[in-house]
N, CA, C and O atoms as a GROMACS GRO file, in nm:
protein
  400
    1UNK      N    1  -0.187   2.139  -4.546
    1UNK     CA    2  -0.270   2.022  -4.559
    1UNK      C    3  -0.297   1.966  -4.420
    1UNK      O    4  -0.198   1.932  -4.355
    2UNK      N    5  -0.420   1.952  -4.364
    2UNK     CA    6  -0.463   1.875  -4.289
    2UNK      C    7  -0.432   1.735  -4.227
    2UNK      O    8  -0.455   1.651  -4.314
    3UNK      N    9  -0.390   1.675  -4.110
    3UNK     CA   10  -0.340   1.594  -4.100
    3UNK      C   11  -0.418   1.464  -4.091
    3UNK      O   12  -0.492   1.499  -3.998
    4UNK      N   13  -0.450   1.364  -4.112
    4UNK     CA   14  -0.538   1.280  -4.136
    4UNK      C   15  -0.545   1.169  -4.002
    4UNK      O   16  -0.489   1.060  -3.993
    5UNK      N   17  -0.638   1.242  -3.895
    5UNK     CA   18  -0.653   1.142  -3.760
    5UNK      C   19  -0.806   1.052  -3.721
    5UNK      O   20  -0.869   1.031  -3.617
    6UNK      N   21  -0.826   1.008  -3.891
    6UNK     CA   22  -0.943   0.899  -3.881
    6UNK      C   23  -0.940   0.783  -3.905
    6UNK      O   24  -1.031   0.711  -3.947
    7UNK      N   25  -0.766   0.746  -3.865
    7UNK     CA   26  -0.753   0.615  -3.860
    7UNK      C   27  -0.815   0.503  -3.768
    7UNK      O   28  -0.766   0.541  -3.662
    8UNK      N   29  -0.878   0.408  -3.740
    8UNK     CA   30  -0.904   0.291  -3.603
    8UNK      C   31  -0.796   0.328  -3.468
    8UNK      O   32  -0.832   0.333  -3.351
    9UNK      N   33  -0.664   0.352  -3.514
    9UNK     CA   34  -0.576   0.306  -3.388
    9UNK      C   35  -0.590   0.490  -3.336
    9UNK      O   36  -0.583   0.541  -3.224
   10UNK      N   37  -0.607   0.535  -3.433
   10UNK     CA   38  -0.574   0.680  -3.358
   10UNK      C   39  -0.692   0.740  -3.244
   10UNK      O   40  -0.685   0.825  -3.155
   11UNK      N   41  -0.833   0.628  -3.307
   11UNK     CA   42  -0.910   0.662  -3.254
   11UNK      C   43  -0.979   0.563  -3.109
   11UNK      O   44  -1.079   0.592  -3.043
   12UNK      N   45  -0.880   0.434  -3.089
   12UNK     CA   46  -0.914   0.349  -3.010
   12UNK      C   47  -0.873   0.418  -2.887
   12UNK      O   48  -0.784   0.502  -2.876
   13UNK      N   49  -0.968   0.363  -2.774
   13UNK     CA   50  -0.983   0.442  -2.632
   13UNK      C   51  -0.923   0.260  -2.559
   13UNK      O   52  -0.964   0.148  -2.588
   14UNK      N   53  -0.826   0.300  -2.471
   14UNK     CA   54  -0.747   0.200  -2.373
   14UNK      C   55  -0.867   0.152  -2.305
   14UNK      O   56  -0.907   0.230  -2.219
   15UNK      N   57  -0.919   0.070  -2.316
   15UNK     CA   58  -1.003   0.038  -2.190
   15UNK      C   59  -0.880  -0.066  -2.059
   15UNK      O   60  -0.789  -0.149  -2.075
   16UNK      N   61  -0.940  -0.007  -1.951
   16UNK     CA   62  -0.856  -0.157  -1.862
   16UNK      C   63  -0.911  -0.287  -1.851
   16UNK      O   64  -1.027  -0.319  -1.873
   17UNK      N   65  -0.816  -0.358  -1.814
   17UNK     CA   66  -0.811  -0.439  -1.822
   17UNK      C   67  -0.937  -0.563  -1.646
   17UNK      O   68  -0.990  -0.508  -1.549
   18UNK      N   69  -0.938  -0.628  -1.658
   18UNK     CA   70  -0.984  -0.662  -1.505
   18UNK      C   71  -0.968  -0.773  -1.431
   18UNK      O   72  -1.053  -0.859  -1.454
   19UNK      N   73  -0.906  -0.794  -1.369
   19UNK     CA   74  -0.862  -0.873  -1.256
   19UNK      C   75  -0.880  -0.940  -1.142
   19UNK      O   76  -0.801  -0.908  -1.053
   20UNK      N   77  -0.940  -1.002  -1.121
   20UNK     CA   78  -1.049  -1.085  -0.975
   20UNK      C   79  -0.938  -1.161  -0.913
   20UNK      O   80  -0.892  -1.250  -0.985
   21UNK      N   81  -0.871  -1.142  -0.761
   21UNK     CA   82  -0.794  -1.270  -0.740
   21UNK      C   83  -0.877  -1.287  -0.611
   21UNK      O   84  -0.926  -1.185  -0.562
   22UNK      N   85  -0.896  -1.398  -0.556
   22UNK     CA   86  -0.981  -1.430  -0.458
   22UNK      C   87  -0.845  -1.493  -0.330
   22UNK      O   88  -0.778  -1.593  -0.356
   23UNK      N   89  -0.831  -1.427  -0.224
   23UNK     CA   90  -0.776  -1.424  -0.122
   23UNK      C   91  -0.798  -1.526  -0.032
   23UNK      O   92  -0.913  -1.563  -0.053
   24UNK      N   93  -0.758  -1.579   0.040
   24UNK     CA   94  -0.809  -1.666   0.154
   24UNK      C   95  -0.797  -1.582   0.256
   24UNK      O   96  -0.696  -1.512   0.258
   25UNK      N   97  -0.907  -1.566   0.378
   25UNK     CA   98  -0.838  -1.469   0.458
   25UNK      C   99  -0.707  -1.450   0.588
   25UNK      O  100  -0.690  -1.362   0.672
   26UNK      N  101  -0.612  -1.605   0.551
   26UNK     CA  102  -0.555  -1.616   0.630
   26UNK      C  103  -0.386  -1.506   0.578
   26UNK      O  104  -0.280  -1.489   0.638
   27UNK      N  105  -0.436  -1.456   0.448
   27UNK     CA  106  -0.337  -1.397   0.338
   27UNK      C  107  -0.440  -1.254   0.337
   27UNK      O  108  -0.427  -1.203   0.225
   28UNK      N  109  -0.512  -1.194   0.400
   28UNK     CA  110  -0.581  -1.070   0.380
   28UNK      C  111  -0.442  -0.931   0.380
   28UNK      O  112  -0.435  -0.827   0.316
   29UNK      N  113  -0.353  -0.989   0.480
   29UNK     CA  114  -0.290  -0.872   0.498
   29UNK      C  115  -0.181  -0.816   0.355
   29UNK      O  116  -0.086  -0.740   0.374
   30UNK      N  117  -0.212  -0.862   0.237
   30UNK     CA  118  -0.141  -0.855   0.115
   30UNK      C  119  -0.240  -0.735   0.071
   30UNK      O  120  -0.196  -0.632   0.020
   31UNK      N  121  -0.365  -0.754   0.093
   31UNK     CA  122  -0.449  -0.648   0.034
   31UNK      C  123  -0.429  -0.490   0.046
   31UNK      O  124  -0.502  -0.405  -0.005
   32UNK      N  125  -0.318  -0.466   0.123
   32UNK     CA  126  -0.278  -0.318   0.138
   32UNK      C  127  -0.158  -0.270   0.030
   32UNK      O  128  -0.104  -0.168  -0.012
   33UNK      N  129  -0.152  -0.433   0.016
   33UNK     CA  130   0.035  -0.414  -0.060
   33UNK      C  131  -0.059  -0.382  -0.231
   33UNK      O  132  -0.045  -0.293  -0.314
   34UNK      N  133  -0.136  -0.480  -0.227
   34UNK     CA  134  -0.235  -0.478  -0.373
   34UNK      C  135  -0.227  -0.315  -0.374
   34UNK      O  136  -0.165  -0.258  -0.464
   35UNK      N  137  -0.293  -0.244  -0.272
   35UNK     CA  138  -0.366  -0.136  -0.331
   35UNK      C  139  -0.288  -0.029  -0.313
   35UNK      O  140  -0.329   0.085  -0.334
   36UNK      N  141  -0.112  -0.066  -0.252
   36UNK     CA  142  -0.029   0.067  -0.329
   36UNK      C  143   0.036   0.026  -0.438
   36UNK      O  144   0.111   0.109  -0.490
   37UNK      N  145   0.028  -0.062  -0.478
   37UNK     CA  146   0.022  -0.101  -0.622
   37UNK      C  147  -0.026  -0.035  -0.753
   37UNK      O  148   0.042   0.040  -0.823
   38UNK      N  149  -0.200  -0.088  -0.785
   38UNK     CA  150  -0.294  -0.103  -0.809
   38UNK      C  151  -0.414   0.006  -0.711
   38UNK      O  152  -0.485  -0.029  -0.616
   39UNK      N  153  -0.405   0.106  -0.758
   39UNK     CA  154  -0.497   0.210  -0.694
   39UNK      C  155  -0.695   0.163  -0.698
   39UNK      O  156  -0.777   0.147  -0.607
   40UNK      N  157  -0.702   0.157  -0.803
   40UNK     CA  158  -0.828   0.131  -0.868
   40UNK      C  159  -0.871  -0.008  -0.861
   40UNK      O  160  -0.867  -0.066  -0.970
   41UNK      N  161  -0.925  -0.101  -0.723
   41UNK     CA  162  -0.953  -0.180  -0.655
   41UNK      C  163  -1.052  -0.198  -0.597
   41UNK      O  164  -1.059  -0.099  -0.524
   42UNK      N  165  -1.152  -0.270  -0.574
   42UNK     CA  166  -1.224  -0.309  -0.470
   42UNK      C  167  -1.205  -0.464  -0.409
   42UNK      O  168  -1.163  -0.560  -0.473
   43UNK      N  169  -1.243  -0.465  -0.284
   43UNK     CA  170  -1.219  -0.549  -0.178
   43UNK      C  171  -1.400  -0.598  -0.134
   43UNK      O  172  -1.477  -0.528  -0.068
   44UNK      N  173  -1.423  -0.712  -0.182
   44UNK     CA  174  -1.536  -0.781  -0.072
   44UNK      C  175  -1.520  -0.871  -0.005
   44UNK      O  176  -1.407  -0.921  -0.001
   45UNK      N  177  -1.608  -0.914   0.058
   45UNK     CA  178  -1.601  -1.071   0.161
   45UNK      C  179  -1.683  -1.139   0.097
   45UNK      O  180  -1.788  -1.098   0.047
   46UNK      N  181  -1.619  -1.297   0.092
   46UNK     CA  182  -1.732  -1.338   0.014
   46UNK      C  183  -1.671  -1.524   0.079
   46UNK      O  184  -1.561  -1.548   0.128
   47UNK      N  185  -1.782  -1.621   0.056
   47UNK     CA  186  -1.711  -1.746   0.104
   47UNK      C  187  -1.733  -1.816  -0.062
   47UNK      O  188  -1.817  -1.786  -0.148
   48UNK      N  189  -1.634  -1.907  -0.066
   48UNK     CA  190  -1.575  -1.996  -0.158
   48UNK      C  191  -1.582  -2.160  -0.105
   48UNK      O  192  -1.602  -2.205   0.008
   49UNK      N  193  -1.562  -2.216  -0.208
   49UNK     CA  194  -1.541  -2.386  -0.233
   49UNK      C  195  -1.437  -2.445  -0.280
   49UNK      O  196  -1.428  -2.567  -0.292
   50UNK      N  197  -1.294  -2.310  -0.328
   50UNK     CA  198  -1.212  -2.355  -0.386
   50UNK      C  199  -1.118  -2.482  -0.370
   50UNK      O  200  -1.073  -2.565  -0.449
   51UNK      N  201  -1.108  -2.464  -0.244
   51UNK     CA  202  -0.966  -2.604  -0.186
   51UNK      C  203  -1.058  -2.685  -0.100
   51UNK      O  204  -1.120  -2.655   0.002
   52UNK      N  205  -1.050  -2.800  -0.172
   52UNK     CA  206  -1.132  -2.894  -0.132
   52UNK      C  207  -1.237  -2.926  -0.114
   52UNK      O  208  -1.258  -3.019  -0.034
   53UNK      N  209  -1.328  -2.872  -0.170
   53UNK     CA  210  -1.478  -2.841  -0.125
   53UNK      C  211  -1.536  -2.794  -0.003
   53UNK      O  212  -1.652  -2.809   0.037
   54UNK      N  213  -1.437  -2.734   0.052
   54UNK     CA  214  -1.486  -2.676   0.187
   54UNK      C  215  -1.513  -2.601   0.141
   54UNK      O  216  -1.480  -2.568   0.027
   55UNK      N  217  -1.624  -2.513   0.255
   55UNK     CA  218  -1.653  -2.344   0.239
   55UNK      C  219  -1.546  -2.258   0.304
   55UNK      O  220  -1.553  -2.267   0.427
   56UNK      N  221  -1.475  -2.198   0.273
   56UNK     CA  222  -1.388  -2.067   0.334
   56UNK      C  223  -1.413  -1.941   0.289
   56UNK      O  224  -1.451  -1.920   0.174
   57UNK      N  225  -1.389  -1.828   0.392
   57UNK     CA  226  -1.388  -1.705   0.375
   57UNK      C  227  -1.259  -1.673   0.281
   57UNK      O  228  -1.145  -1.720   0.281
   58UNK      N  229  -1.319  -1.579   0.206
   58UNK     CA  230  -1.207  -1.493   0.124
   58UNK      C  231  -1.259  -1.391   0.098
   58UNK      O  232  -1.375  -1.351   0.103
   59UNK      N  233  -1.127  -1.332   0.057
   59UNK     CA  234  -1.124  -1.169  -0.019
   59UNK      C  235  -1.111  -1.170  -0.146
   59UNK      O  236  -1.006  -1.195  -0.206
   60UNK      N  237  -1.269  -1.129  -0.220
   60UNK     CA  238  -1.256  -1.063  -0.381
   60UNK      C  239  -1.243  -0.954  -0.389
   60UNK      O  240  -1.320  -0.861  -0.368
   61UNK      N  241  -1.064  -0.962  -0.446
   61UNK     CA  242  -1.018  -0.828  -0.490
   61UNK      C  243  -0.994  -0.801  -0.632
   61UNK      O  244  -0.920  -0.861  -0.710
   62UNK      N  245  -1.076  -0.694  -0.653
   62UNK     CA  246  -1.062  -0.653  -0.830
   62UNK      C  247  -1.022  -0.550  -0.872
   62UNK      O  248  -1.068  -0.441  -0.838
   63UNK      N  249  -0.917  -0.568  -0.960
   63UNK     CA  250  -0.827  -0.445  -0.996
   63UNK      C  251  -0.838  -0.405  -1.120
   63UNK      O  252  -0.815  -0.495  -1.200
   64UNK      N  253  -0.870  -0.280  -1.176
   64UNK     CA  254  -0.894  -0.228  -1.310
   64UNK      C  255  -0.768  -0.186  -1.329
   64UNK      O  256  -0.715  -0.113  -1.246
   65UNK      N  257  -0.713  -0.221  -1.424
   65UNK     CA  258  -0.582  -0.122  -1.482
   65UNK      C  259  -0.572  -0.160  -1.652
   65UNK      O  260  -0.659  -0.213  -1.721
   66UNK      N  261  -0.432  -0.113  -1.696
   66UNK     CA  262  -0.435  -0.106  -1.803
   66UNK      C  263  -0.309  -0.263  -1.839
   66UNK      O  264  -0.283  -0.313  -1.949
   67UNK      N  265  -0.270  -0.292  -1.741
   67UNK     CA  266  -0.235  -0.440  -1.719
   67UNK      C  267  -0.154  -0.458  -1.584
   67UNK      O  268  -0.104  -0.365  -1.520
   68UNK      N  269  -0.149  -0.564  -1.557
   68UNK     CA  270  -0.052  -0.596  -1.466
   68UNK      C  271   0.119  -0.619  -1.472
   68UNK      O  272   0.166  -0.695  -1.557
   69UNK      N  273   0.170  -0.577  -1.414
   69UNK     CA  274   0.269  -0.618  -1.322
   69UNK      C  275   0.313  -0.803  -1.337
   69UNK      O  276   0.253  -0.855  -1.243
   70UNK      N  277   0.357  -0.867  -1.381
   70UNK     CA  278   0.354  -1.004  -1.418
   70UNK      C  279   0.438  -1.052  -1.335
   70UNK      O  280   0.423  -1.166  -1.292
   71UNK      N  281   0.580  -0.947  -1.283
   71UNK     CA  282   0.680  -1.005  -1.180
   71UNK      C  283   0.621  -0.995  -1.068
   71UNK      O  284   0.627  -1.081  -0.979
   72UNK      N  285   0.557  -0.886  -1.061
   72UNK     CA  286   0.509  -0.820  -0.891
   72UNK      C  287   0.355  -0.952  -0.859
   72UNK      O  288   0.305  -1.008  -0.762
   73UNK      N  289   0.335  -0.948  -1.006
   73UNK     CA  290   0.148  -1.064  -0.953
   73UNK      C  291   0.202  -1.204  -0.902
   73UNK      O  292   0.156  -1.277  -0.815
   74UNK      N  293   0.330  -1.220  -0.994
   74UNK     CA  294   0.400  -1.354  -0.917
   74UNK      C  295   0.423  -1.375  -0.808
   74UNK      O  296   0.375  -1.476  -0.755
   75UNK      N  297   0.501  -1.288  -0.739
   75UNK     CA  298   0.512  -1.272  -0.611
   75UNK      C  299   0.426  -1.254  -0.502
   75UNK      O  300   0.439  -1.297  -0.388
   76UNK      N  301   0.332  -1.182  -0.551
   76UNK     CA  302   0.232  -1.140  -0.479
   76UNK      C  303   0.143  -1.288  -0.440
   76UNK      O  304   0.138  -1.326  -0.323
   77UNK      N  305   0.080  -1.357  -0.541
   77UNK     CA  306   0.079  -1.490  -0.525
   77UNK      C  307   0.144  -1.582  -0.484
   77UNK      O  308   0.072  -1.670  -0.439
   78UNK      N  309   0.246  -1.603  -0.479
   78UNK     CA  310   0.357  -1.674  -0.422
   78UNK      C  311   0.341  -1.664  -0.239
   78UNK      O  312   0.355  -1.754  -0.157
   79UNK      N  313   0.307  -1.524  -0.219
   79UNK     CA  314   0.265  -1.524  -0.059
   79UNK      C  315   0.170  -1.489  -0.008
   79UNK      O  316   0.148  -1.447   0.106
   80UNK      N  317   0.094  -1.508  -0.112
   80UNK     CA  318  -0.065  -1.602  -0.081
   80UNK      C  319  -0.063  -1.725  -0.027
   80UNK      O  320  -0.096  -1.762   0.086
   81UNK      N  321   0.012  -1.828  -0.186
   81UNK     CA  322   0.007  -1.957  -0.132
   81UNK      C  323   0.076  -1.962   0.031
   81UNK      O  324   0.026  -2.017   0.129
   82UNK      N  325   0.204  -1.888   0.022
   82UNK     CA  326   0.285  -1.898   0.141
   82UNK      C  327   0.154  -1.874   0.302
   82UNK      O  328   0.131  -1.956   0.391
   83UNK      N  329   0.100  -1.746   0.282
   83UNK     CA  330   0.077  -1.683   0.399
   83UNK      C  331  -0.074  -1.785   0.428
   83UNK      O  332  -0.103  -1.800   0.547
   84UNK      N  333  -0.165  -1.852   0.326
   84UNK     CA  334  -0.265  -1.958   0.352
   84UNK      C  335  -0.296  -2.090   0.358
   84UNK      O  336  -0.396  -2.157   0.381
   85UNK      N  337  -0.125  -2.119   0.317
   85UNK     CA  338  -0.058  -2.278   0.317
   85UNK      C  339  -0.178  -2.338   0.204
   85UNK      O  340  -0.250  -2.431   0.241
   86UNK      N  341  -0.191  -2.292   0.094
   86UNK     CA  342  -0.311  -2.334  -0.019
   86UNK      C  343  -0.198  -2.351  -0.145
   86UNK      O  344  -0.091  -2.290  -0.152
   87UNK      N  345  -0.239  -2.432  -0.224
   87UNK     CA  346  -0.136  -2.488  -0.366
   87UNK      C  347  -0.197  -2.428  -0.460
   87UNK      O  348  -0.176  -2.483  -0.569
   88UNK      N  349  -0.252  -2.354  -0.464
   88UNK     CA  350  -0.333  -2.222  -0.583
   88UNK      C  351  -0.451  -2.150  -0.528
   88UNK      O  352  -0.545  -2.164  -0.449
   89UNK      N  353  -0.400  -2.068  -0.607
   89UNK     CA  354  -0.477  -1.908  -0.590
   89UNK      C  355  -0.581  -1.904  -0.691
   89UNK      O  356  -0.539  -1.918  -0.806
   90UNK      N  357  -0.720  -1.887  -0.677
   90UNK     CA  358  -0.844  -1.859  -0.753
   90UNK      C  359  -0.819  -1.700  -0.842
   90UNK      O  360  -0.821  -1.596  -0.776
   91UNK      N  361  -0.802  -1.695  -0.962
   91UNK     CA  362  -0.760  -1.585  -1.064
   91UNK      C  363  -0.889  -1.603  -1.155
   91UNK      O  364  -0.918  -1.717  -1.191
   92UNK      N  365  -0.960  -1.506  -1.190
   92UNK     CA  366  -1.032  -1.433  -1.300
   92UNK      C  367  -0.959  -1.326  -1.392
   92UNK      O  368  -0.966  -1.207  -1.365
   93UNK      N  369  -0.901  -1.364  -1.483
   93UNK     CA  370  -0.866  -1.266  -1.583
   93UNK      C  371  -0.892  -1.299  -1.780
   93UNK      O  372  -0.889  -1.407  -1.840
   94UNK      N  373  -0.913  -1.175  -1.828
   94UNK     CA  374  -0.999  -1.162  -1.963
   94UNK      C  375  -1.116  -1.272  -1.969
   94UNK      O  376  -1.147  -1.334  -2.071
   95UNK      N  377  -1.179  -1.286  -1.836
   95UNK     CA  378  -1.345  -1.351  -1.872
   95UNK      C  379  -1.312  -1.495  -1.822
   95UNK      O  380  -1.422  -1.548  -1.818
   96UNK      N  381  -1.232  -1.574  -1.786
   96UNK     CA  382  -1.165  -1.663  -1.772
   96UNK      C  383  -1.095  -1.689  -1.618
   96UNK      O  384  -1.002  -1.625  -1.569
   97UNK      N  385  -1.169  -1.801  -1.556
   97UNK     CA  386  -1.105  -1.821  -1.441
   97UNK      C  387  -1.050  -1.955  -1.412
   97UNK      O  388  -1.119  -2.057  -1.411
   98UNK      N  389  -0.900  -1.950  -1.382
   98UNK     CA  390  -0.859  -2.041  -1.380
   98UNK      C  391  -0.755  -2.059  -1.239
   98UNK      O  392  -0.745  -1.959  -1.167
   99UNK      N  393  -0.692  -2.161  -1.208
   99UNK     CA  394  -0.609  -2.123  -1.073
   99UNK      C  395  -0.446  -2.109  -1.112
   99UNK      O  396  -0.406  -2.125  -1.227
  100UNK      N  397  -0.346  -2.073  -0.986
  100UNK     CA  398  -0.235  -2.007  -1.055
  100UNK      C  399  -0.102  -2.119  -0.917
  100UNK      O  400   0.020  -2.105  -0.924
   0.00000   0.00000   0.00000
């Protein structure tokens, strides 16, 4: 007898997931640590309004995977704030951007 593989789950494809964290560039040098991480990345330049309504340069970095790392994204943020003396980090994740 034939084995029956036309169920929904048997047939769902993983899509990844996607990830936007926006860098300040005084914290750029994390972006190497991101991408032995997180292979599947891109890096632009782009300027922002986040902290305070100033304009600053940053790095949008976006990572496709199938999720993150939740201890390692902590940290990783953690010396953001540290390395740009900023009290949150600009995050885009599932469609939704909020700060961290």
């Amino acid at each position: 007898m034939a084995k029956d593989t036309s169920s929904a789950a048997s047939n769902m494809i993983p899509f990844p997931t996607l990830t936007i964290i926006y860098i300040p560039n005084k914290a750029d040098s994390l972006i190497g640590e991101i991408g032995e991480k997180y292979c599947n990345m891109t890096t632009e330049e782009c300027n922002g309004y986040f902290h305070g309504g100033v304009q600053r340069e940053y790095k949008k970095v976006t990572i496709w995977s199938q999720g993150i790392d939740s201890l390692w994204f902590n940290a990783v943020i953690a010396k953001i704030k540290e390395l740009s003396d900023v009290d949150f980090v600009p995050i885009v994740s599932g469609g939704i951007m909020y700060s961290v």
